[in-house]
N, C-alpha and C positions, 0 to 999 in steps of 0.2 A: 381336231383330235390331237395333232400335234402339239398344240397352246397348254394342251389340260395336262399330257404328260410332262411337259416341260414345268409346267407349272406344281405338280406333285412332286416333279423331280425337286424342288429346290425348297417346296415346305416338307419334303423327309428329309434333306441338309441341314434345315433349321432346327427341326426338332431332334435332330441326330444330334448336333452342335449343342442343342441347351443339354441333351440326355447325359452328353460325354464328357460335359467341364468341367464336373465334379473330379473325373478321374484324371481327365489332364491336371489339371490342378493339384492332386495329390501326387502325380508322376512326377510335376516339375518340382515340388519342394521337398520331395525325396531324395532325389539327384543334385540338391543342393547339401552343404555342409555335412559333407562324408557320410549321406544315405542318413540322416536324420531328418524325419519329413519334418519336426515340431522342435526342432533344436533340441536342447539340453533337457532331459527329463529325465526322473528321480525314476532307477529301475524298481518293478515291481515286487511287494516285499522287503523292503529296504528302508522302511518309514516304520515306527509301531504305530499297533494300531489298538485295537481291544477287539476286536473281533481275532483278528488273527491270534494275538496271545490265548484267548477264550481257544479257537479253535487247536491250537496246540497242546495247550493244557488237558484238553479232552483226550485228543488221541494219545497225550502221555499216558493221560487215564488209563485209557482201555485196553494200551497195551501191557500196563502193568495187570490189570486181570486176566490179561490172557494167558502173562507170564507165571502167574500163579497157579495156572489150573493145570 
């Protein structure tokens, strides 16, 4: 009885250990380079794109007819 709990004990450690190394992993390279987990990266919105200008140009749109009515 003892053997078997001992022995579940240490395949939930395993399988805790593989569940968890994704976030350890993202924990330690977050904490590296002034909380940038991926380094340097282009903030969002910042690039053109054609969808976004599409999508601005819409809402220019609609707010000119709303401005109209």
């Amino acid at each position: 009885m003892t053997g078997d709990l001992f022995e579940l004990f240490v395949w939930m450690w395993i399988v805790a250990t593989v569940a968890f190394a994704p976030l350890g992993y993202f924990i330690y390279k977050f904490t590296q380079k002034n909380g940038k987990p991926f380094g340097e990266t282009e903030p969002h919105g910042d690039s053109p794109s054609l969808v976004n200008e599409f999508a601005e140009n819409a809402i220019d749109f609609f707010k000119g007819l709303l401005a109209k009515k």
